[in-house]
C-alpha positions, 0 to 999 in steps of 0.5 A: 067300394064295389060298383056296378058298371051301368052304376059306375057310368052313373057314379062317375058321371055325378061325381065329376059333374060335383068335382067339375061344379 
């Protein structure tokens, strides 16, 4: 799975807040 790097920032943020939660 290819991400843009602003979309990653993104990506990365909600999945560790879902994986954190």
């Amino acid at each position: 799975m290819h991400i843009t790097h602003r979309a990653s920032r993104i990506h990365t943020a909600k999945i560790g807040v879902s994986y954190e939660t």
